[in-house]
KOLGU-798346 format. One line per 5 residues: number of its first residue (from 1); their letters; for each residue x, z, y of N, C-alpha, C, CB. Coordinates in pm, whole numbers, plus 32768, in hexadecimal, padded with zeros to 4 digits. Atoms other than C-alpha are relative to their C-alpha. Glycine has a CB too. Layout:
<rs>
NUM> a> X Z Y X Z Y X Z Y X Z Y  ...
</rs>
This chain:
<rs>
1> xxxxx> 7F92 7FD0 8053 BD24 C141 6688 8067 7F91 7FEF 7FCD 8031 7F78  7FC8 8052 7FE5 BE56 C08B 668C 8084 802F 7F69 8019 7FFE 80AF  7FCA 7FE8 80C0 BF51 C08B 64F4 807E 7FFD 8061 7FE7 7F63 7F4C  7F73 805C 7FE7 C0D4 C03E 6564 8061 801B 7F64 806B 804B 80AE  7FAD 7FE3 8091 C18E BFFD 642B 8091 7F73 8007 7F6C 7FDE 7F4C
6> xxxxx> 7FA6 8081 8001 C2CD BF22 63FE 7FFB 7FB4 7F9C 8082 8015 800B  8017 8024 808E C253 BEAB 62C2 7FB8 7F57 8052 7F7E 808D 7F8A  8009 8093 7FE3 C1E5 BCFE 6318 7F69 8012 7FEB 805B 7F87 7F99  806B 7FFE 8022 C08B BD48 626B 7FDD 807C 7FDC 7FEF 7FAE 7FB3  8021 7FC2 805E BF9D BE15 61D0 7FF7 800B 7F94 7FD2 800E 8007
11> xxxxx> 7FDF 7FFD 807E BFDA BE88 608C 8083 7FDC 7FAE 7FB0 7FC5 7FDC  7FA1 8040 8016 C116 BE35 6047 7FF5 8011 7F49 8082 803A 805C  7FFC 7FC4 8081 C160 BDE9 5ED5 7FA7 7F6C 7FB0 7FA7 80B7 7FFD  805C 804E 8026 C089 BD30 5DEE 7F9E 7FDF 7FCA 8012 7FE0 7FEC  807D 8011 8014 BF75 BD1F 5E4A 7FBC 7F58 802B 7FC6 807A 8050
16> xxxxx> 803D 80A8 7FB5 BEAA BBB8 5EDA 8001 7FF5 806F 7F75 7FCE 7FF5  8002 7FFF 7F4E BEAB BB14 6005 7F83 7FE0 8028 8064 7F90 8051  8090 7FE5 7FE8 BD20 BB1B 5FCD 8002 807E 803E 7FA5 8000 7F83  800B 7F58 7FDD BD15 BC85 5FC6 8024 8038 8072 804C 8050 7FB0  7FC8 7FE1 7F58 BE0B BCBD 60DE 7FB8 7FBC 8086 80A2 7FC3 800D
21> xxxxx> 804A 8016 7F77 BD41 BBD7 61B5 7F69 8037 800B 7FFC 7F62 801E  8095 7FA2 8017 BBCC BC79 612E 8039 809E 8061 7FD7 802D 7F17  7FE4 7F8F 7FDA BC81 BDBE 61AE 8021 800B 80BE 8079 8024 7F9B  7FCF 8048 7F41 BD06 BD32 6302 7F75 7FD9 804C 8071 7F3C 7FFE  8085 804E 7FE9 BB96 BCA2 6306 7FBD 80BF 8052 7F99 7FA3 7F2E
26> xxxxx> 8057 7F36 8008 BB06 BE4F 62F7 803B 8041 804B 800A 8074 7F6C  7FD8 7FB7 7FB9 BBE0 BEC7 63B7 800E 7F94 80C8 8091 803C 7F9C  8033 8050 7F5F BBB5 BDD5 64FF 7F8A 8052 8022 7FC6 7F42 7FFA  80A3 8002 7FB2 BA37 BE05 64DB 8004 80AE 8057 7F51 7FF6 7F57  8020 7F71 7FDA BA86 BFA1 64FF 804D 8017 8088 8030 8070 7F87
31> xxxxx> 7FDF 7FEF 7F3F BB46 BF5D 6632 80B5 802C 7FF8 7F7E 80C1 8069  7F74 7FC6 8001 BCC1 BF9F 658C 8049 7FB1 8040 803D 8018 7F84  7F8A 807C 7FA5 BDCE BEED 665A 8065 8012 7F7C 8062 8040 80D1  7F78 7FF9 8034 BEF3 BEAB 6566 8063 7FD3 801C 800A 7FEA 7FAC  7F86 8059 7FE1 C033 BE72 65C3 8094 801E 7F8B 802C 802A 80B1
36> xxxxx> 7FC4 8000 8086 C103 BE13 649E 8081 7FC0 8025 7FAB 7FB1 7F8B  7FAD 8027 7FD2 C259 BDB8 64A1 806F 803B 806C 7FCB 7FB3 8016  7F97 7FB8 7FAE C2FD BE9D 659E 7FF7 80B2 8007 7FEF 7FC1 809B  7FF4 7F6B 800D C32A C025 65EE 7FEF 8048 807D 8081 8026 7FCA  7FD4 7FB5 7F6E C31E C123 6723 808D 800B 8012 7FCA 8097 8010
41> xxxxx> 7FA6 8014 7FE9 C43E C11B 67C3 8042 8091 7FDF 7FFF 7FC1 8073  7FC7 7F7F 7FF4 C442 C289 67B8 7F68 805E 800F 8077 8007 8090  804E 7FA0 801B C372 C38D 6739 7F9B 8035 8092 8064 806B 7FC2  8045 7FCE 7F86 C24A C40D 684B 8036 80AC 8027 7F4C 7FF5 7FDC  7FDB 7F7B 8005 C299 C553 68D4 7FBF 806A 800B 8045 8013 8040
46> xxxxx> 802D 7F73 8023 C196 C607 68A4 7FFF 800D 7F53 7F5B 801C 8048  8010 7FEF 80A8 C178 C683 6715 7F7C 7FD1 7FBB 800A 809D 7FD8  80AE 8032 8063 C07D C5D7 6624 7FB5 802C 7FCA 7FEF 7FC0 7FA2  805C 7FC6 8020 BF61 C625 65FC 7FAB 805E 8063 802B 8033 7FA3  8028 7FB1 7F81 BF51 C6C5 6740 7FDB 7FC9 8072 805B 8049 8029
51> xxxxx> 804D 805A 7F8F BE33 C654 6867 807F 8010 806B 7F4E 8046 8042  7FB3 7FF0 7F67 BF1F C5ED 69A2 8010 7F66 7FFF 80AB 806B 8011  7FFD 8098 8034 BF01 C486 69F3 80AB 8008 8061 7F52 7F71 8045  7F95 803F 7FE9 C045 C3CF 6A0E 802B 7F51 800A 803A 803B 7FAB  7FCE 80B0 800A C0C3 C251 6A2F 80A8 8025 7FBA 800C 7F93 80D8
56> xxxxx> 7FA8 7FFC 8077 C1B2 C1DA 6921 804A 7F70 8017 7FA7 8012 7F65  7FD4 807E 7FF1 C28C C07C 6913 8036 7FF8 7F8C 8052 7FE0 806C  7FC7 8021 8095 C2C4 BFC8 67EB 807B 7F92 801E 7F79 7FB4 7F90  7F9B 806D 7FFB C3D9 BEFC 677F 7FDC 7F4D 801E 803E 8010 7F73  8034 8073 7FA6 C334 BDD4 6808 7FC4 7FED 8054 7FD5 7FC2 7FE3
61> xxxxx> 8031 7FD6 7F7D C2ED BE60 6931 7F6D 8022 801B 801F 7F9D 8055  80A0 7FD7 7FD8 C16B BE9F 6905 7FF8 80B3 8030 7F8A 7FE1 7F56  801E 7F8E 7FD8 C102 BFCC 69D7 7F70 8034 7FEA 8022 8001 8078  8071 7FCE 8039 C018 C0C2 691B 7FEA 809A 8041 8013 7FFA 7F5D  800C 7F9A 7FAD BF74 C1CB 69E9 7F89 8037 7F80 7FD2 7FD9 80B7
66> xxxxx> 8073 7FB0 8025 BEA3 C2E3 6909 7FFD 8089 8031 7FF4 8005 7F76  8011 7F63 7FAC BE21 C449 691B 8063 8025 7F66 7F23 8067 8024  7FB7 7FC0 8029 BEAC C49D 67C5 806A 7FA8 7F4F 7F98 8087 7FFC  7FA5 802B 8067 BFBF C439 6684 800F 8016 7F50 8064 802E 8033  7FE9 7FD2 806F BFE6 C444 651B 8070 7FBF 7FCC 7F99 7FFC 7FB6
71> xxxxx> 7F8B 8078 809D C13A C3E8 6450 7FBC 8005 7F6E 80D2 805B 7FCB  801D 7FF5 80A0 C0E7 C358 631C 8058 7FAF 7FAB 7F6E 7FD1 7FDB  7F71 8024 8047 C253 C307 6286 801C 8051 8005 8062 7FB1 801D  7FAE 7F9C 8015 C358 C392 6220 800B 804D 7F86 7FEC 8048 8054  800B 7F8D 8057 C2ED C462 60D3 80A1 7FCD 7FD5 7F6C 8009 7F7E
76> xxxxx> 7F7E 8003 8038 C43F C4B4 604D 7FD7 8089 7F61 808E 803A 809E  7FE1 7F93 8095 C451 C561 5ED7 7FEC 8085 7FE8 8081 800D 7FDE  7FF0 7F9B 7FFB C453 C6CE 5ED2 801F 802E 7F78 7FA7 802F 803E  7FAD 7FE2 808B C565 C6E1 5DBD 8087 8038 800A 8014 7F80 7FB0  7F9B 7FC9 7FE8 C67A C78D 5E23 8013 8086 7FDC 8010 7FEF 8069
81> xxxxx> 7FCC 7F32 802D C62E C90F 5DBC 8032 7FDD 7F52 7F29 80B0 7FFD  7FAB 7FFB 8081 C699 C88B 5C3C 8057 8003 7FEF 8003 7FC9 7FBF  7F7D 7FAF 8043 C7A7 C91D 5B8D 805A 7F78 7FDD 7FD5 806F 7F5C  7F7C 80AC 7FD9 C8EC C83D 5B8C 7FF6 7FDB 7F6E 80EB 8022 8040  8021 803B 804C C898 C816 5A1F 7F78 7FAB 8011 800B 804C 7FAC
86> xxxxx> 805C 806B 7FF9 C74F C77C 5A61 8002 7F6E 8062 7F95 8047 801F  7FF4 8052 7F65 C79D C6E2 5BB0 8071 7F51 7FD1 807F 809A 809C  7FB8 8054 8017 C87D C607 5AF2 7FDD 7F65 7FFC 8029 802B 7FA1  8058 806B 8039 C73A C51C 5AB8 8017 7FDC 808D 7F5D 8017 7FB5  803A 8013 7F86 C720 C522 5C46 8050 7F70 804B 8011 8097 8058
91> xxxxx> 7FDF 809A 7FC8 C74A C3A1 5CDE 803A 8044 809A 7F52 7F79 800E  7FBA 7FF1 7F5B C7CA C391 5E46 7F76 7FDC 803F 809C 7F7E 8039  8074 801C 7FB7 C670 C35D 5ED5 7FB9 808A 7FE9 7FAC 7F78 7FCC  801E 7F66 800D C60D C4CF 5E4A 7F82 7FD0 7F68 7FA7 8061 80C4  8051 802A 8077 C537 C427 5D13 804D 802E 7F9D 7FDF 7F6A 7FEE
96> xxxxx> 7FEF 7FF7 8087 C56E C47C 5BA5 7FEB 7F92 7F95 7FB9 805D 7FE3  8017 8063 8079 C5CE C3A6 5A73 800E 801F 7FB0 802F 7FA1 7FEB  8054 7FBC 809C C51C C39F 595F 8003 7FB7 7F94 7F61 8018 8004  7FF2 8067 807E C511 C2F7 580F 7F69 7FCB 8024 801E 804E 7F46  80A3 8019 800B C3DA C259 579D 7FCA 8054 7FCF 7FCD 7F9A 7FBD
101> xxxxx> 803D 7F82 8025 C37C C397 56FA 7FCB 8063 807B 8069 8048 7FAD  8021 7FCE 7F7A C34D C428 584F 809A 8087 800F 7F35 804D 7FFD  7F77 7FA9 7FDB C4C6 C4FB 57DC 803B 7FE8 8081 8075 7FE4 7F9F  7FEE 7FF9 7FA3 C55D C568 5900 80BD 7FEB 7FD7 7FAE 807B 8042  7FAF 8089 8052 C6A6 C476 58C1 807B 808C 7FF2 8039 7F34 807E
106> xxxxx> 7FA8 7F86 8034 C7A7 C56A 580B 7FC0 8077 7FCA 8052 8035 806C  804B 7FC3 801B C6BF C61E 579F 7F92 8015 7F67 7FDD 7FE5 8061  8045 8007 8082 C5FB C680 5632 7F9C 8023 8032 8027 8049 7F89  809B 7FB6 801C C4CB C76F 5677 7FE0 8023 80B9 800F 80C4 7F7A  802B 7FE2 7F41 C4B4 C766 584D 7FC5 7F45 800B 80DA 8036 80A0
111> xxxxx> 8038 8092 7F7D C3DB C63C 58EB 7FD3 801B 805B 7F96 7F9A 7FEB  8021 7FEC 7F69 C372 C5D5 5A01 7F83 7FA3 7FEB 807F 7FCB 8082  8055 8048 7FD5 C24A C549 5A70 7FC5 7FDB 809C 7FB6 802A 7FBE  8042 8049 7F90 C170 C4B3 5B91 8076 7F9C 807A 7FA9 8088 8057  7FD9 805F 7FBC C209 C429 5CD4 80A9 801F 8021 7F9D 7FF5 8078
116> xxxxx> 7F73 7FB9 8003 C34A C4F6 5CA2 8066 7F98 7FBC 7FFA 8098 7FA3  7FED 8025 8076 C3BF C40C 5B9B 801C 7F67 8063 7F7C 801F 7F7C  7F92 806D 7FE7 C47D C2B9 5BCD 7FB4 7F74 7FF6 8082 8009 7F88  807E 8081 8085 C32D C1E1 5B10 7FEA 7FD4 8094 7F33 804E 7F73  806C 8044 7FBF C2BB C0E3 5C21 7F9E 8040 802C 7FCF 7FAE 7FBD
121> xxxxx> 808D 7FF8 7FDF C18B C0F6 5C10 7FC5 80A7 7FF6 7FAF 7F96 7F93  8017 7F6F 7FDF C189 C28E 5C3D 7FD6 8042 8086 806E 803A 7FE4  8036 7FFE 7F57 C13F C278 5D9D 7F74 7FF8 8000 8035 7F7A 8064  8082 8019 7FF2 BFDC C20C 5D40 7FD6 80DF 7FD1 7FC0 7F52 7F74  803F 7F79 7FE5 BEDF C384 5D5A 800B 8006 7F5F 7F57 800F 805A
126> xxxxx> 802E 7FF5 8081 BE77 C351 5BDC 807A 8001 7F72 7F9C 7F83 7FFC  7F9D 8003 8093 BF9D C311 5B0E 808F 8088 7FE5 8060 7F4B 800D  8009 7FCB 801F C007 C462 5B14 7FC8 8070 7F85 8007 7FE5 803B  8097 7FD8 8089 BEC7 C4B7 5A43 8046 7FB0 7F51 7F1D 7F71 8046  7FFC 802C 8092 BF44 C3BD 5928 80AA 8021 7FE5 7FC9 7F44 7FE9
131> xxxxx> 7FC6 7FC4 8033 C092 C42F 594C 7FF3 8094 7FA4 8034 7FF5 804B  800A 7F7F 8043 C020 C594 590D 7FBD 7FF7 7F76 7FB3 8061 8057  8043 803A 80A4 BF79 C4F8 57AC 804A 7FF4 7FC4 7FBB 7F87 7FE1  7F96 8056 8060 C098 C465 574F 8050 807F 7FD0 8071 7F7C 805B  7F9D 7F7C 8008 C17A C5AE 576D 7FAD 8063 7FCD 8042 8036 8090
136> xxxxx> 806A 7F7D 804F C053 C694 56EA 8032 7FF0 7F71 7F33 7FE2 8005  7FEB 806C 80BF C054 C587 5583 8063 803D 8004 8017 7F32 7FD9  7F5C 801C 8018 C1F2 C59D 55A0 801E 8098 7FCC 806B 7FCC 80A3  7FE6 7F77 8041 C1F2 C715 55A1 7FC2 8033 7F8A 7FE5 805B 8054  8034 7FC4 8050 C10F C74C 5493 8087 7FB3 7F6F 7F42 7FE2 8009
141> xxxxx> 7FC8 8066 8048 C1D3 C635 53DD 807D 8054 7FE6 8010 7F6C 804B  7F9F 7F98 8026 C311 C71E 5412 8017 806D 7FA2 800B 8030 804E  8020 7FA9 8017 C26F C83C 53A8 7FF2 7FE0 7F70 7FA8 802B 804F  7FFE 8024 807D C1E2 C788 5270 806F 7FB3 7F85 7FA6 7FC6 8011  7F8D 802C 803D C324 C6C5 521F 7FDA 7F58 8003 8019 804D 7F62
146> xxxxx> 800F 808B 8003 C26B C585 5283 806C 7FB6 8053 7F79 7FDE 802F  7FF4 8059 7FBD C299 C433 5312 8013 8003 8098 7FAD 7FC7 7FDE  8020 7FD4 7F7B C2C0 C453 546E 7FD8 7F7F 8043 8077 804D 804B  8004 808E 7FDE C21B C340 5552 8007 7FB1 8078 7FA6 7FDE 7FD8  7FD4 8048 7F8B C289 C245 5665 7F8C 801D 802A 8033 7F6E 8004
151> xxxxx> 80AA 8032 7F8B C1A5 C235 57B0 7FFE 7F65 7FE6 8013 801D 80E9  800F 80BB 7FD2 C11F C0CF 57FE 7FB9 800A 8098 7F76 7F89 7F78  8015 7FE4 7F73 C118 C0D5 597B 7F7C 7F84 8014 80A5 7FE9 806A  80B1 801E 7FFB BF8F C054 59D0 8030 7F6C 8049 7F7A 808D 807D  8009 8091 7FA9 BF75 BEDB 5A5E 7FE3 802F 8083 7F84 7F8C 7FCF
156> xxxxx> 802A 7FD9 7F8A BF47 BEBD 5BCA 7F68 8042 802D 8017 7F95 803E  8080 7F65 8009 BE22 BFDA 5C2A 8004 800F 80A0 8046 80C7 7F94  7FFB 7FB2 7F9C BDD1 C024 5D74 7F5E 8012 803B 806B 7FC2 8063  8071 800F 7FB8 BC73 C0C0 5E19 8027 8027 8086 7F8F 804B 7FC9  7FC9 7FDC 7F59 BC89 C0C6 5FBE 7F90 8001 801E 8060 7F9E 8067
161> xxxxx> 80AF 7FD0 7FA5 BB2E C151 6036 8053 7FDC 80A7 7FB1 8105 7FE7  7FFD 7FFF 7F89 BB0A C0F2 61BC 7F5E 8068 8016 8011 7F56 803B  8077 7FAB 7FEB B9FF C200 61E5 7F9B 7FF9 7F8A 7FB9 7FD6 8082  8036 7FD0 809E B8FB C237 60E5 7FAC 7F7B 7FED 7F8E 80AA 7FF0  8042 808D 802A B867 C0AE 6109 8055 7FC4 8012 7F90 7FC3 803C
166> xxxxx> 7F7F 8069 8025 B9A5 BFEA 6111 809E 8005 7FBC 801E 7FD2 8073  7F9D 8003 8036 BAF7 BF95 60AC 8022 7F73 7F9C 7FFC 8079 7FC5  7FD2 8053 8079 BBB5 BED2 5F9E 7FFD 8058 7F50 80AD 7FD3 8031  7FE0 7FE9 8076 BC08 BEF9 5E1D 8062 7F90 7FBD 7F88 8013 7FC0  800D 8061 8041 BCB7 BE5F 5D27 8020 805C 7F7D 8054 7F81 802D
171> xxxxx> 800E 7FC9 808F BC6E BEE2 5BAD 8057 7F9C 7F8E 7F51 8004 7FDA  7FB3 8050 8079 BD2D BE82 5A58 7FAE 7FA3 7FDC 8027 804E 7F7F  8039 8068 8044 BCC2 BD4E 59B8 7F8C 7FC0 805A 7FCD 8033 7F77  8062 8031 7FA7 BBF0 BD03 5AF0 804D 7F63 8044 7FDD 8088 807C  7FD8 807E 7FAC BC34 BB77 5B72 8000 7FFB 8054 7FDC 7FA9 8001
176> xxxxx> 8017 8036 7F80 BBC3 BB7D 5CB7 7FFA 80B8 804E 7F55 7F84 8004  8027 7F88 7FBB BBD6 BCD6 5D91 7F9A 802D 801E 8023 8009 8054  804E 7FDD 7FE1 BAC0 BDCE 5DD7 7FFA 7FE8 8098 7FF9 8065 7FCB  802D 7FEE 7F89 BA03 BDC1 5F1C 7FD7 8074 8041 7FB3 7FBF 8007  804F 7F64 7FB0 B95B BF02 5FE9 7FA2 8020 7F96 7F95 7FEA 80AE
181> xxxxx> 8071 7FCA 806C B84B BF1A 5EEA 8043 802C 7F90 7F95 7F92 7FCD  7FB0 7FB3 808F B93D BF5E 5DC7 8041 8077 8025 807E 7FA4 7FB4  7FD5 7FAA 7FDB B9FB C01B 5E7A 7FCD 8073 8008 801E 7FE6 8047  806B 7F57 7FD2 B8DD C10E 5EF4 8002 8027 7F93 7F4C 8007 803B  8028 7FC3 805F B863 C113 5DCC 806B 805F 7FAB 7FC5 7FA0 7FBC
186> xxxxx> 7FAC 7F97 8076 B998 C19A 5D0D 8053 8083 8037 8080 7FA1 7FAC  7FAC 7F8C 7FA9 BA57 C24F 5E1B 7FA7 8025 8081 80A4 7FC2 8039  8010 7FD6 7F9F B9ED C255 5F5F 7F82 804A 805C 8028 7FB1 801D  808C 7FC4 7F9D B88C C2EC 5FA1 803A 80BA 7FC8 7F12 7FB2 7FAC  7FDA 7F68 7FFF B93F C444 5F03 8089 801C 7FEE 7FBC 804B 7F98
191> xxxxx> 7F5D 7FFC 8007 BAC2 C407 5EF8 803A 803F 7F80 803D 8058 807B  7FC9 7F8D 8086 BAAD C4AE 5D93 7FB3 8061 7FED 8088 804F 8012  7FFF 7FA2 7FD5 BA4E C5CC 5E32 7F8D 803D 7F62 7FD9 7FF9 80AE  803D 7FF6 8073 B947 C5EA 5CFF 803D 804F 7F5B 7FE6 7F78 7FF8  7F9B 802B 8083 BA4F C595 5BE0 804E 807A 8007 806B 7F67 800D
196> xxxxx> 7F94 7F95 7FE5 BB3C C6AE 5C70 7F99 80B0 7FF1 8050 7FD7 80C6  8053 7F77 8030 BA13 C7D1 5C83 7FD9 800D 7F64 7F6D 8007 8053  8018 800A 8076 B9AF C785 5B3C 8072 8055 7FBE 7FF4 7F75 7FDC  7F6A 7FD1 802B BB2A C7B6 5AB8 800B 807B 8015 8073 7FC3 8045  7FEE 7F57 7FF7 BB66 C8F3 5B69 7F53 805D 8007 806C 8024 80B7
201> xxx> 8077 7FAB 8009 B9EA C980 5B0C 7FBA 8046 8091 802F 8074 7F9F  8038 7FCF 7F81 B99F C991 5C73 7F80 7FC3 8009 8055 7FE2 807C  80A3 8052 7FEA B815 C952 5CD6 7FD5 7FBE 8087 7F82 8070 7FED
</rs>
């Protein structure tokens, strides 16, 4: 398997340059080629996701021959069906801004939440979940004539299962990053998959 990203490293952001090399470490042993730093020159022509092997050339000329492709860039917003009163919040990247209340900016009683939203650190899977806490409290708070209350966007958070015995972590108030064993243990031997049946009463 071979990554191509134009990004210099893994992980971009800030995380360690332990972590990033523990991760660089897990993904050698599984056989990933990464090539970081440059791009295809030009999209393959068959469609992703679809078996047909092809050869590819990156912007630094490495020639990558597979059978099949996945893009994994690109997510763009999906904020454009709001009404030109709401849309007013809408950034030029297709994100929404928000107060610290999670108000949707011009706005008294509409928010927004998860990765829709303008917050950093909204890109991570989970901080959706504590947005939707925050805006649950806020509405009752409306309703009751309370307080309404700021988010506090989570310290750096991230779990990356490499299959269900490896990967990285790095948890709040943790000094030193998780290894494969933390990892398994919290994410990666069921991806959730547990946490989420539970929720929706599935067995």
């Amino acid at each position: 398997m071979t990554i191509v990203d134009p990004i210099d490293d893994v992980l971009s952001g800030q995380y360690s340059d332990a972590m990033r090399k523990e991760l660089r470490r897990q993904l050698e042993n599984l056989g990933v080629n990464l090539l970081l730093g440059t791009s295809l020159t030009e999209e393959p022509r068959t469609p992703p996701g679809v078996a047909s092997t092809f050869t590819a050339v990156t912007t630094s000329k490495d020639k990558i021959t597979a059978d099949i492709w996945f893009r994994c860039y690109g997510v763009v917003p999906n904020s454009d069906y709001l009404s030109e009163d709401l849309g007013q919040a809408r950034l030029a990247n297709g994100h929404l801004d928000v107060s610290p209340e999670l108000h949707l900016a011009g706005q008294k009683t509409v928010f927004a939440i998860g990765d829709l939203t303008a917050i950093p650190e909204a890109k991570r899977g989970g901080a959706a979940g504590r947005h939707a806490e925050v805006v649950a409290g806020n509405i009752g708070a409306l309703i009751e004539g309370g307080e309404l209350a700021a988010y506090q966007p989570a310290p750096p958070l991230i779990l990356l299962p490499l299959g269900p015995t490896g990967g990285v972590s790095q948890l709040p108030g943790q000094d030193d990053f998780g290894g494969p064993e933390i990892t398994s243990q919290i994410k990666g031997h069921d991806m959730f998959a547990d946490r989420y049946a539970e929720l929706f009463n599935l067995s």
